[in-house]
N, C-alpha and C positions, 0 to 999 in steps of 0.2 A: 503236874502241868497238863497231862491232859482230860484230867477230870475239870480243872478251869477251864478249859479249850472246850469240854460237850457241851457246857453250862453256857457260855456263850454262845456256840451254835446254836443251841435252843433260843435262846434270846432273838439271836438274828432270824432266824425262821418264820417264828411270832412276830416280831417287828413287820417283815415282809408281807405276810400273809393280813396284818392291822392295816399296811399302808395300799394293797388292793380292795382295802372296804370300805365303807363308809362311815367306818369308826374316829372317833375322835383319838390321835397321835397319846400315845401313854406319856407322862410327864416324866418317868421313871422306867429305870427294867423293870423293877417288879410289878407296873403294872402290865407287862405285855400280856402274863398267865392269869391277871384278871380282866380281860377282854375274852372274848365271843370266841378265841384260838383253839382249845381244847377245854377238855371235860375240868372242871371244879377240883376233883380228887388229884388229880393230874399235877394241875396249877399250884394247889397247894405243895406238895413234892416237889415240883419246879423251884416256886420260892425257898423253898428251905433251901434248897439246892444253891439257887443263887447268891443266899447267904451265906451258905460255904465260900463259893466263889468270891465273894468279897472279900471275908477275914483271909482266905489262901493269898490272894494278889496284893492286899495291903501290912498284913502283918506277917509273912513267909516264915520269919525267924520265930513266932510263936506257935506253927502249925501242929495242932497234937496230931500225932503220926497214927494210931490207934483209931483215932477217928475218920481220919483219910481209910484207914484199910477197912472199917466200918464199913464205910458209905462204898465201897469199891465194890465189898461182898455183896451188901444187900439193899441197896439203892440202884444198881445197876438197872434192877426193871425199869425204873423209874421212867427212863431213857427212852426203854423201848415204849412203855406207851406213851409217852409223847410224839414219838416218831409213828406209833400206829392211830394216835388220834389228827396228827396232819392230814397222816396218808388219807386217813377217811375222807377228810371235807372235799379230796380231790379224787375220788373213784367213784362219782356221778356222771 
């Protein structure tokens, strides 16, 4: 649950920071990590990320559990540089 929960935070963050720019509104989540938000490398990881979060929310009963503790161990940075690529656009 709260690996869905970062993946949407993330979401909402980029949403916020698309809708203070002059970018055009992403038609999708996953376009928010391809807009001008954070680094490319980043974005990509995010997508994936959020494709987890879709199969976890819509298909629960088939969640391979293995894969959940995967992404727990070693996606965890993920996280953080997204959170360190925000931080950046606003430490000017």
């Amino acid at each position: 649950m709260n690996l869905t929960r970062v993946v949407q935070l993330c979401v909402d963050i980029g949403s916020h920071i698309i809708s203070e720019s002059d970018a055009a509104a992403p038609s999708n989540m996953g376009e928010v990590f391809d807009a001008d938000v954070i680094e490319s490398e980043v974005g990509e990881s995010m997508r994936k990320a959020l494709g987890f979060r879709n199969i976890a929310i819509h298909n629960y009963e088939k969640i391979n559990w293995d894969i959940v503790h995967a992404i727990c161990v070693r996606s965890v940075e993920n996280f953080r540089l997204f959170a360190g690529s925000v931080a950046s656009r606003f430490q000017n």
